[in-house]
N, C-alpha and C positions, 0 to 999 in steps of 0.2 A: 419570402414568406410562402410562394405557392410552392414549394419543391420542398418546404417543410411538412406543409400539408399531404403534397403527393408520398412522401416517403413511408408517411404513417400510415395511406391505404393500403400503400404495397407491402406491408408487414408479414404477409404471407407467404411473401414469394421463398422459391427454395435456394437455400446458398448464401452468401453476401449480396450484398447490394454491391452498384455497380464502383462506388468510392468515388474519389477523389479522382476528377476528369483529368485527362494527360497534361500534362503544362499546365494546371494549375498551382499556385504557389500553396506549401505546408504552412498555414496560418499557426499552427502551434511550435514547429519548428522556429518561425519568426519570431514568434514570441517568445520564446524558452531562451535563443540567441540573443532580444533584448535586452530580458533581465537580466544574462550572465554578463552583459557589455554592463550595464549599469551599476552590475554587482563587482566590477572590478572598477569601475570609474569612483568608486564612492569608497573606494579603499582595498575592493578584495577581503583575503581570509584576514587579514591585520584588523582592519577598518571592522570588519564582523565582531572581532574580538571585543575591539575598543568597546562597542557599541553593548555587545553582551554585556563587559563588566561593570557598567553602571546597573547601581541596583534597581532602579525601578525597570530596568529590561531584562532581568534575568529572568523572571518569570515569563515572558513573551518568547524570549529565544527558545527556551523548552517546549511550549507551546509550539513553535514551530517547528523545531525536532521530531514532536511527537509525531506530527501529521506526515514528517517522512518517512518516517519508518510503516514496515508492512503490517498490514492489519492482522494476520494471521502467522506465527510461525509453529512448524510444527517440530518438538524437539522428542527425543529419544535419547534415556538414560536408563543404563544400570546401578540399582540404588540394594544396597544391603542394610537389612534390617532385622533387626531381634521382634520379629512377633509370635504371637500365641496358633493354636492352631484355628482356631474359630476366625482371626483377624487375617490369616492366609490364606481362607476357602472363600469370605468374601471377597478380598480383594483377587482371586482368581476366578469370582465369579464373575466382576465387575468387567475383567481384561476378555473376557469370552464374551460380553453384551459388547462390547465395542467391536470385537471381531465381526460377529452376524450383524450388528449395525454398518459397518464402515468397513466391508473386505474390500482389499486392495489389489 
């Protein structure tokens, strides 16, 4: 608890904190390597399957799908389209507020 405390005074300092002390064990590494032991003890990608295709867990496994997947993707396409000229000068005006918003 106290090195929880201490951590949050030191919020200020410049740089990283100092991490994970030498030899100490990856507590999330362990854990990541237990569930994938117990996720093959309990059947692996078969036993998942099984498991998904009852229906009251289809909804659940999505649910857990979803939370894998990344919160953001950022995609770029080339899209043709029949517009008017009015509907071209907005939407090129739109693409100029994103630039001065969000140059890269």
């Amino acid at each position: 608890m106290t090195s929880v405390l201490k951590t949050k005074k030191n919020c200020n300092l410049p740089g990283p904190g100092p991490g994970r002390p030498k030899g100490m064990k990856n507590h999330f590494t362990s854990l990541k390597d237990s569930f994938l032991e117990v996720f093959e003890k309990l059947g692996g990608t078969d036993g998942l399957l099984e498991w998904a295709k009852i229906n009251r867990n289809k909804s659940e496994f999505y649910r857990m799908v979803t939370k894998m997947l990344p919160a953001n993707v950022a995609v770029e396409a080339n899209v043709k389209a029949d517009l008017g000229y009015e509907q071209a000068r907005e939407i090129e005006a739109e693409l100029e507020k994103e630039k001065v918003n969000d140059p890269k």
